[in-house]
C-alpha positions in Angstrom: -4.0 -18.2 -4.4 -0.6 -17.1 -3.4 -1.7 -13.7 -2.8 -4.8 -14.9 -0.4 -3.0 -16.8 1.7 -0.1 -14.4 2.5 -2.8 -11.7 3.0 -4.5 -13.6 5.1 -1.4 -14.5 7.4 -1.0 -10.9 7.4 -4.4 -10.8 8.9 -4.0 -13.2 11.0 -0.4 -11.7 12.5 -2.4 -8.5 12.9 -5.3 -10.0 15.1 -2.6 -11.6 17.2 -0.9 -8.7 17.9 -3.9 -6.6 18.8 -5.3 -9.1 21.5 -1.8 -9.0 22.9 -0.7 -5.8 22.6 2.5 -6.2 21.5 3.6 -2.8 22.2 2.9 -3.3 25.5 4.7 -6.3 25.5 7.7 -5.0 24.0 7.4 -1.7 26.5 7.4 -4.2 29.5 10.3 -5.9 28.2 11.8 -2.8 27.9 11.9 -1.8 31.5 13.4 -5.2 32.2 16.1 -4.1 30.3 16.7 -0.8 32.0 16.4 -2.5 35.4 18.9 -4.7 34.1 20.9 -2.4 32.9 21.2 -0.5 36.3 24.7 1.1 37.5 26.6 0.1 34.3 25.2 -3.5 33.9 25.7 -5.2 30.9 23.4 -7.4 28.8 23.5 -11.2 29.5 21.8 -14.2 29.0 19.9 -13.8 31.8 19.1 -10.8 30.9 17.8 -11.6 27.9 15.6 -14.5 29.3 14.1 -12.4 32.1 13.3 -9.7 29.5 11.2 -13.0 27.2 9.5 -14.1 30.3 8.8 -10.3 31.2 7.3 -9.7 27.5 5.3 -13.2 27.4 3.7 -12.7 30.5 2.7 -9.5 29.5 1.1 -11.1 26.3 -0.5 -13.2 28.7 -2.0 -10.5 30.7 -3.6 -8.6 27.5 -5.3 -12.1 26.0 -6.6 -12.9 29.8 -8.0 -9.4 29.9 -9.7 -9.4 26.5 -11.0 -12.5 27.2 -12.3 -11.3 30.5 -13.4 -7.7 29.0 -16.0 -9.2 25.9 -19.1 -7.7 27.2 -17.4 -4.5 28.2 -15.5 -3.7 25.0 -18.7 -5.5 22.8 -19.9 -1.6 24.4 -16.5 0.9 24.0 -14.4 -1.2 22.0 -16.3 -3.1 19.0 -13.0 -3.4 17.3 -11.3 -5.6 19.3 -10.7 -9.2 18.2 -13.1 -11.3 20.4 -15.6 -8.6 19.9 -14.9 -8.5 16.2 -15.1 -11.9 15.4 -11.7 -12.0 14.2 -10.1 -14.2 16.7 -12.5 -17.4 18.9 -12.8 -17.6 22.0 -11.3 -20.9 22.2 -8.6 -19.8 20.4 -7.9 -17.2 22.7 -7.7 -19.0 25.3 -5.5 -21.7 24.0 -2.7 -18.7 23.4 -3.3 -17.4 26.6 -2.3 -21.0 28.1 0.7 -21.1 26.1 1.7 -17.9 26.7 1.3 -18.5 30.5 3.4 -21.7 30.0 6.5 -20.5 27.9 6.8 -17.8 29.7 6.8 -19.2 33.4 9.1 -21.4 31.6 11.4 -19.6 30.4 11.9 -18.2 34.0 13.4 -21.8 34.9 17.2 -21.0 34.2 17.0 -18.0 36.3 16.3 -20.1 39.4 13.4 -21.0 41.4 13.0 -17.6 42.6 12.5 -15.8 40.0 10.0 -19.0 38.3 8.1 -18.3 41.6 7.3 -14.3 40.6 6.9 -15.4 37.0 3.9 -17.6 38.3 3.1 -14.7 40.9 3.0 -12.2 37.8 0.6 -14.6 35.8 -1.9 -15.2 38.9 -2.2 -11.9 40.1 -2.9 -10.5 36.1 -5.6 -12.7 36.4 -6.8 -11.5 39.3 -6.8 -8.5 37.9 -9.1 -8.9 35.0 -11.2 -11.2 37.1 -11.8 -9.1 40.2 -9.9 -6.2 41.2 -10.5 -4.6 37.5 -14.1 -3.7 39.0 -12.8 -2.1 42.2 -11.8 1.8 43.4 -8.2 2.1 42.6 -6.9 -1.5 43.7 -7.2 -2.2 40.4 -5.3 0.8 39.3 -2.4 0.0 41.9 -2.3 -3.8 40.6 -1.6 -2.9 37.5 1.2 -0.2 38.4 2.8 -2.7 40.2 2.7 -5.5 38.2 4.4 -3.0 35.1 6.9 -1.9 37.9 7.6 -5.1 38.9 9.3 -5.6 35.9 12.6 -3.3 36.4 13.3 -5.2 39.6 12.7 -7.9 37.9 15.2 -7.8 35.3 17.8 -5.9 38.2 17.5 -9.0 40.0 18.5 -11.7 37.3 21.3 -9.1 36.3 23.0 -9.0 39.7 22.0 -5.5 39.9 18.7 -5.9 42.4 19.9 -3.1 45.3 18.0 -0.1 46.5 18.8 1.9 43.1 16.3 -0.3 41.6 13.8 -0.2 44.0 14.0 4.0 43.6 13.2 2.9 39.7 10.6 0.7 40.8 8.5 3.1 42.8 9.0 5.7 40.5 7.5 3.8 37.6 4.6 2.4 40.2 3.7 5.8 40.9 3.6 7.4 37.0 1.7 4.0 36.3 -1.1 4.3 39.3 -1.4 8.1 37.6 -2.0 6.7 34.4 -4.4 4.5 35.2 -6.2 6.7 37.1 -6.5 9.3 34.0 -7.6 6.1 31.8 -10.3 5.7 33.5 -11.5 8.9 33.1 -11.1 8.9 30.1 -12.8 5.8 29.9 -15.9 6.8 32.1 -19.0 7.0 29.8 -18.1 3.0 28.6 -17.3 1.6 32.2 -20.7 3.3 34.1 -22.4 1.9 30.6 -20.7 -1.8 31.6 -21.3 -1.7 35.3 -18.1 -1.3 36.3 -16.7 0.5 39.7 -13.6 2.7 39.2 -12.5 6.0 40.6 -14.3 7.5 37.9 -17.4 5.8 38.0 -17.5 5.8 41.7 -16.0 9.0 43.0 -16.5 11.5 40.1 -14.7 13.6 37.4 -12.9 15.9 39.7 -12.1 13.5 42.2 -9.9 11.7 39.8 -8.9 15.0 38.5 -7.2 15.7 42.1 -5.7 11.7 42.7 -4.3 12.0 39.2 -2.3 15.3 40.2 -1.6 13.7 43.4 0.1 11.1 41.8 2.5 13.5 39.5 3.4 14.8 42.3 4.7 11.8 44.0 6.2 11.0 40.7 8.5 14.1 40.5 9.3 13.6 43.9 10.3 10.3 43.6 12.1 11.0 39.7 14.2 13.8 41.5 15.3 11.9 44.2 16.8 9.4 41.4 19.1 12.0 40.7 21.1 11.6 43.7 21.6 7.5 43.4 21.7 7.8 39.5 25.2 6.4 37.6 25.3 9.3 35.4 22.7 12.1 37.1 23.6 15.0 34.6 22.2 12.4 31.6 19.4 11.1 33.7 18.2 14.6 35.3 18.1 16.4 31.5 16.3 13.0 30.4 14.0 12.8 32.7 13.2 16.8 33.6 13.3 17.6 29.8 11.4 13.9 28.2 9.2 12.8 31.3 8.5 15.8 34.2 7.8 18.4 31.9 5.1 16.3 30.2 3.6 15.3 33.5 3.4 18.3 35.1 1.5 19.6 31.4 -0.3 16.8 32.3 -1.6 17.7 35.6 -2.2 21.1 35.0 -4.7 19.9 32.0 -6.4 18.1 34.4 -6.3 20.8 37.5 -7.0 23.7 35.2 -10.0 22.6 33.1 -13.5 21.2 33.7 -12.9 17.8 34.9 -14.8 15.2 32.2 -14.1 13.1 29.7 -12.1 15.3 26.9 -9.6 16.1 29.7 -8.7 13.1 30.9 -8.1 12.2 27.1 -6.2 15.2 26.7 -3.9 14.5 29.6 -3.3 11.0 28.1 -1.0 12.5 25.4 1.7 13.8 27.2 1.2 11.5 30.0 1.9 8.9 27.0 5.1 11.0 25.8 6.6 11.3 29.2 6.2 7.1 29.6 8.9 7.2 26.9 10.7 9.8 28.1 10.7 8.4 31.5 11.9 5.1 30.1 14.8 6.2 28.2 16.0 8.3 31.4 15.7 4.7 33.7 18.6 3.4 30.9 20.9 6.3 32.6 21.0 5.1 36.5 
């Protein structure tokens, strides 16, 4: 009896995790930190509760899109928990309300600024999975700045809020807008199945090839500029040039030097995937 039950907490942990991507959550929460950590800050209180509200919206965000996404994952993605049975609806949408409330909540010590973008964050994730998921790159640009958002974010209830996080900001909007792009060619054969418009669907395979490299290309840019405002630019440039450019640029030549489809896109998503880490761990040397 013992044994079921903890087996089937286990089980249960599992499902919640999956339907809000933890990882996610923690790699949001994450970029709060570096923002907060900009020109030799420190970590604080405030810090620390920017970084929960940060991660709990983002929980937020992944429920409200799974919740949003049934039909279409019921086609790509029959493993998820909604589709799956694992997890109700209404049970779904119960920790989506909760995680929507704690989290604006835990904005309130910061100030009413900063509860005002927590409730900001919250309505325009919904927005996304309601409408602008099913549009021609607005989508793609919501999400990059809603991730983004997050370094100014945690800059801000630092003290550290000033044009070197804005740099970071940008940076990260333009590698995420690139990554999004790629995902949905990767993702094309289940989103034409579902009805849905994106680049891919809409525009073709080599059309999203070409915005994809376009985007690296705004994201070197950008990353090198860094250099200059960075707090310690020898440890930020070999970061981010050896852990994040390199992997992007393999990235875009993938996508520039092969036939545009499917495969591809998926094979850019690897490195593109290894220089989101890399890129993250050179943001904690500004």
């Amino acid at each position: 009896m013992i044994t079921i039950g903890r087996a089937g907490v286990r089980h249960r942990l599992r499902t919640l995790s999956a339907i809000m991507r933890v990882g996610t959550s923690v790699a949001g929460a994450a970029l709060c930190l570096a923002g907060g950590l900009i020109g030799s800050g420190r970590l604080t209180t405030r810090l620390a509760l920017a970084m929960g509200c940060v991660a709990l919206l983002v929980a937020f965000a992944q429920v409200v899109n799974d919740l949003v996404d049934v039909d279409v994952d019921r086609l790509a993605k029959p493993d998820r928990p909604l589709v799956s049975g694992a997890l109700t609806v209404r049970t779904a949408r119960a920790l989506a309300a909760v995680l929507a409330v704690v989290g604006i909540a835990s904005s309130v010590p910061l100030g009413p600024g900063f509860v005002a973008v927590a409730v900001a964050i919250a309505a325009l994730a919904s927005a996304y999975s309601l409408i602008w998921k099913n549009t021609v790159l607005w989508g793609n640009a919501v999400v990059a700045l809603l991730a983004s958002t997050t370094i100014s974010f945690g800059a801000a209830a630092n003290g550290r809020f000033g044009p070197l996080a804005l740099g970071a900001q940008a940076t990260v909007f333009a590698f995420m807008v690139m990554f999004e792009v790629v995902k949905t060619g990767a993702d094309v054969d289940g989103d034409r199945a579902a009805g849905l418009r994106t680049i891919a669907t809409v525009t073709g395979m080599p059309a999203t090839a070409r915005v994809a490299a376009g985007t690296a290309v705004a994201y070197v840019a950008l990353a090198t500029m860094l250099v200059g405002w960075a707090d310690r630019p020898l440890v930020y440039a070999v970061l981010m040039g050896a852990a994040a450019v390199t992997f992007v640029v393999v990235a875009a030549l993938r996508l520039l030097t092969s036939a545009a489809s499917p495969a591809s896109m998926r094979s850019a998503l690897a490195p593109l995937r290894v220089a989101w880490f890399g890129g993250a761990a050179a943001l904690f040397a500004l």
